[in-house]
C-alpha positions as CSV (number, residue, x, y, z in Angstrom):
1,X,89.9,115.5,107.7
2,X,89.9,114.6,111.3
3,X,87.6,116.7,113.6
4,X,87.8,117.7,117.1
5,X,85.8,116.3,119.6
6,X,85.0,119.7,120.7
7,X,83.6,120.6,117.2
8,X,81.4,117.7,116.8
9,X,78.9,118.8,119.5
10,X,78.8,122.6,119.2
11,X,79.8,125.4,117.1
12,X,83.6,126.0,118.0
13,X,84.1,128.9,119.8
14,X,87.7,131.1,118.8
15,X,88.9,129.8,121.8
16,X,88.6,126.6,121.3
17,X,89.8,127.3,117.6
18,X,93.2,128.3,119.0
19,X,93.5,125.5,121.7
20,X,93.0,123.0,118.7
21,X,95.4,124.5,116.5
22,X,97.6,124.7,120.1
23,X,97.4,121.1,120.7
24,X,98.1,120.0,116.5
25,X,101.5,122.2,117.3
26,X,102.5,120.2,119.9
27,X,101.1,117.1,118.1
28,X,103.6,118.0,115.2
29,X,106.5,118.6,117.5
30,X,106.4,115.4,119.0
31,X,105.2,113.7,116.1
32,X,108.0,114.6,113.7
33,X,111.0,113.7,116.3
34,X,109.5,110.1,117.4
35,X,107.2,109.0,114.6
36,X,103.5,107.7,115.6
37,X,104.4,104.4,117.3
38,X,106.8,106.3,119.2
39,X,104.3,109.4,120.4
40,X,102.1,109.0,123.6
41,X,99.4,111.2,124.2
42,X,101.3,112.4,127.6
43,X,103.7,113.8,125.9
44,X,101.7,115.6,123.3
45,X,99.9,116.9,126.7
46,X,102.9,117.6,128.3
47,X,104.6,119.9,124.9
48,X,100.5,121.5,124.3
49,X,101.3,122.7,128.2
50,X,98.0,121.1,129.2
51,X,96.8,118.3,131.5
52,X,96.1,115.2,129.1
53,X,92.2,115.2,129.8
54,X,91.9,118.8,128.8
55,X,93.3,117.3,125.6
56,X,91.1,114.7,125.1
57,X,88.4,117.1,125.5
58,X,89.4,118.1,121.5
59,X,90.9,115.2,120.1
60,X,89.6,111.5,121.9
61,X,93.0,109.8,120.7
62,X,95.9,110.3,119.1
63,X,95.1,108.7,115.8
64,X,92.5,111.8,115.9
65,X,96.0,114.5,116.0
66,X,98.0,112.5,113.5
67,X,95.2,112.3,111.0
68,X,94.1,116.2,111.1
69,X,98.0,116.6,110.5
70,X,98.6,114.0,107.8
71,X,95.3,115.7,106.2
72,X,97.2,119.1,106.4
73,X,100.3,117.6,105.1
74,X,98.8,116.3,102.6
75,X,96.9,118.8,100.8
76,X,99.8,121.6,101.2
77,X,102.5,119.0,99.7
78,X,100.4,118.4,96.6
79,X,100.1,122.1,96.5
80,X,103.3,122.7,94.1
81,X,102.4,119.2,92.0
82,X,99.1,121.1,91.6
83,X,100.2,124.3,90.2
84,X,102.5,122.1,87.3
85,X,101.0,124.0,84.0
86,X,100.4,122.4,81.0
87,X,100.1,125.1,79.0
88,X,102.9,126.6,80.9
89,X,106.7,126.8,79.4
90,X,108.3,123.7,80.5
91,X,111.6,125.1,81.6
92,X,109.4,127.5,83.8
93,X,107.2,124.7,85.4
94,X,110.4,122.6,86.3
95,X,111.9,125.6,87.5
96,X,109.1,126.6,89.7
97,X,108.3,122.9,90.9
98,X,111.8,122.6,92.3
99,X,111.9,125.8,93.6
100,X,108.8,125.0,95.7
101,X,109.6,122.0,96.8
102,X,112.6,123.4,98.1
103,X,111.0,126.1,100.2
104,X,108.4,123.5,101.5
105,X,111.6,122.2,102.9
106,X,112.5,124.9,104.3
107,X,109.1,126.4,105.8
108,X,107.9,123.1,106.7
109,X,110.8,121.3,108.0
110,X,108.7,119.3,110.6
111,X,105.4,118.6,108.4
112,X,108.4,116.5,105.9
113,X,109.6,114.3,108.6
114,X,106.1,113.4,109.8
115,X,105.1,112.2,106.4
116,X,108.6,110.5,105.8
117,X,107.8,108.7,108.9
118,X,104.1,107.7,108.1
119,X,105.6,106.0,105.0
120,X,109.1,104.6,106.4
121,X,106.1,103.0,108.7
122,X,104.5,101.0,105.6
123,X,101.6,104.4,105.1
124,X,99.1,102.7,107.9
125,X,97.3,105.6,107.8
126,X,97.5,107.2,104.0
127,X,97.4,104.1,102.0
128,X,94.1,104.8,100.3
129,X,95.2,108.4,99.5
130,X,98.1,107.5,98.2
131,X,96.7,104.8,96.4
132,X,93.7,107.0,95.0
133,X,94.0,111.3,95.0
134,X,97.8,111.3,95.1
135,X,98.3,108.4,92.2
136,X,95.3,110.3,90.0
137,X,97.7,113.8,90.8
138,X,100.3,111.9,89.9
139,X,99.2,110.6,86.5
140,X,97.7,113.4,85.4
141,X,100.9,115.5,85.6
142,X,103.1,113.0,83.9
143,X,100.7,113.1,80.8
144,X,101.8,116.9,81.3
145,X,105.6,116.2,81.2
146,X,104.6,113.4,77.9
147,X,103.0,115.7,76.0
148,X,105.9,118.3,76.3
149,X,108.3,115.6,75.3
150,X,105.9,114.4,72.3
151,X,106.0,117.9,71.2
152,X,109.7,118.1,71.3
153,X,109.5,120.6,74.0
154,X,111.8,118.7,76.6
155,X,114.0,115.4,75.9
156,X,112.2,112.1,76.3
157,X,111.9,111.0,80.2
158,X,110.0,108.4,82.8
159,X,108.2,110.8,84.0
160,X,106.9,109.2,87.2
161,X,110.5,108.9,87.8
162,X,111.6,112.5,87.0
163,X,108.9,113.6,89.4
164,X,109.9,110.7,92.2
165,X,113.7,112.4,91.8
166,X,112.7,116.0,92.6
167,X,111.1,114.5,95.6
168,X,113.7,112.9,96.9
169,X,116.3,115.7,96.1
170,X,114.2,118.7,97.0
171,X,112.7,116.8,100.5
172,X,116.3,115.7,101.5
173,X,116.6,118.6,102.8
174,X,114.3,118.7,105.4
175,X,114.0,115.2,106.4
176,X,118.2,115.3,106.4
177,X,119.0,118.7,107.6
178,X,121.0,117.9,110.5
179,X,123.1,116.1,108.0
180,X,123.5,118.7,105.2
181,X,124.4,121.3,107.6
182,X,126.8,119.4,109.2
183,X,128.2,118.3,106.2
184,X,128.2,122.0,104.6
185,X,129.8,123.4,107.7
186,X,128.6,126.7,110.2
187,X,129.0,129.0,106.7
188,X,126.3,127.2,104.3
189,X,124.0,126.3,107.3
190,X,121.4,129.4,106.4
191,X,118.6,130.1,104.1
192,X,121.5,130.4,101.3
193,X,122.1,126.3,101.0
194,X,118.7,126.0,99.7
195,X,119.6,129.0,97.1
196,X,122.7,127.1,96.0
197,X,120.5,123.5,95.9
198,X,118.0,125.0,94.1
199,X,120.7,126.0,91.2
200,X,121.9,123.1,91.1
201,X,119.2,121.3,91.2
202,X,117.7,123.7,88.3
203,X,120.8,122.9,86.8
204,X,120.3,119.1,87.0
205,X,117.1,118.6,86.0
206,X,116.3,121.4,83.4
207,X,119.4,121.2,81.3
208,X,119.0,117.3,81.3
209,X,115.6,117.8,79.8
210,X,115.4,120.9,78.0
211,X,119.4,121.1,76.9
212,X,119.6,118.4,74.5
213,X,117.3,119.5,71.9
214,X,118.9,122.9,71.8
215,X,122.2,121.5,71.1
216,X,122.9,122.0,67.5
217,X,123.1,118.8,65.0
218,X,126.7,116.9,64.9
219,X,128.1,118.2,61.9
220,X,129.9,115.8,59.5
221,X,133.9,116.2,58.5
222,X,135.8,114.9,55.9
223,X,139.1,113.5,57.2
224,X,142.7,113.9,55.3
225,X,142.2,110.7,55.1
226,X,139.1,110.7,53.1
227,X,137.0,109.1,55.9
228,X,134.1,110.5,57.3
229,X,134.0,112.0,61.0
230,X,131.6,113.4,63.1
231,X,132.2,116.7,65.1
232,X,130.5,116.6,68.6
């Protein structure tokens, strides 16, 4: 993780703790609405409500913000991947996962859009985490979601692609709120659309994988005219 400038020749004092955390909430803000390339440290300056060389007094450049956030980012978005329990029930562990994902969108509306945008960017800054922690996550958990279908447990999946689809759906959104809100109108534009995704998606994903081996065998008919038939 990236570390202050301030931190790196003294013991931090509390308040320098909270102007660091002050300037990585402005960092965010600006950040998350114009994407690295577009961010200039005046403008992080200018959000933090300090003069930009008081800024550089804790972080030397803005690579320095935008790492100590992606670092943040990324350890609380593995967070839910994390918690996926083998020895869990599976319905329950899909159930949870989706669920949350879902709040992450919702609590953390701002933390999405900045790694959407370090990734729509080509990951410039991430590649090696994604390419080494985040892929070794990754694997591990769809030898979970094997294992449960090898034991009959859930239907038979990709499951890198399973977990790249709740992802996408759960992280939607966040990174297209201003869409789903404008598309649900004024009366689903509170905390209750991401009640009625998380249903549905629920309903999507768990009875895709967990519904078909509950589903009673066909049963076989004999026709009036003496040919067999298949109910189902």
């Amino acid at each position: 993780m990236a570390i202050p400038r301030a931190a790196k020749t003294q013991r931090r004092t509390r308040i320098q703790e909270e102007k660091g955390e002050q300037i990585l909430e402005a960092a965010l803000e600006v950040f998350s609405q114009h994407g690295f390339r577009g961010t200039t440290i005046d403008q992080i300056a200018e959000v933090a409500g300090m003069s930009k060389p008081n800024l550089l007094y804790y972080f030397r450049t803005k690579e320095a913000m935008h790492r100590a956030l992606i670092d943040r980012v990324l350890d609380t978005w593995l967070d839910p991947l994390r918690a996926f329990d083998a020895e869990g029930n599976p319905e329950s562990e899909i159930r949870s996962y989706i669920r949350r994902k879902l709040e992450m969108a919702r609590d953390f509306p701002r933390e999405s859009r900045l790694f959407a945008n370090e990734v729509l960017q080509g990951a410039p800054h991430i590649e090696d985490e994604l390419k080494g922690p985040l892929k070794s996550l990754v694997d591990e958990k769809a030898e979970v979601i094997r294992a449960w279908a090898r034991a009959g447990k859930i239907a038979k999946c990709d499951p890198y692609h399973l977990i790249f689809s709740i992802w996408s759906t759960t992280q939607h959104y966040a990174d297209f709120d201003v869409q789903v809100r404008a598309v649900l109108g004024q009366s689903l534009s509170g905390d209750g659309r991401f009640e009625d995704a998380a249903r549905f998606l629920e309903q999507l994903f768990v009875d895709g994988l967990i519904s078909p081996r509950l589903s009673p065998p066909a049963e076989a008919e004999v026709s009036s005219e003496g040919q067999t038939v298949v109910d189902g």
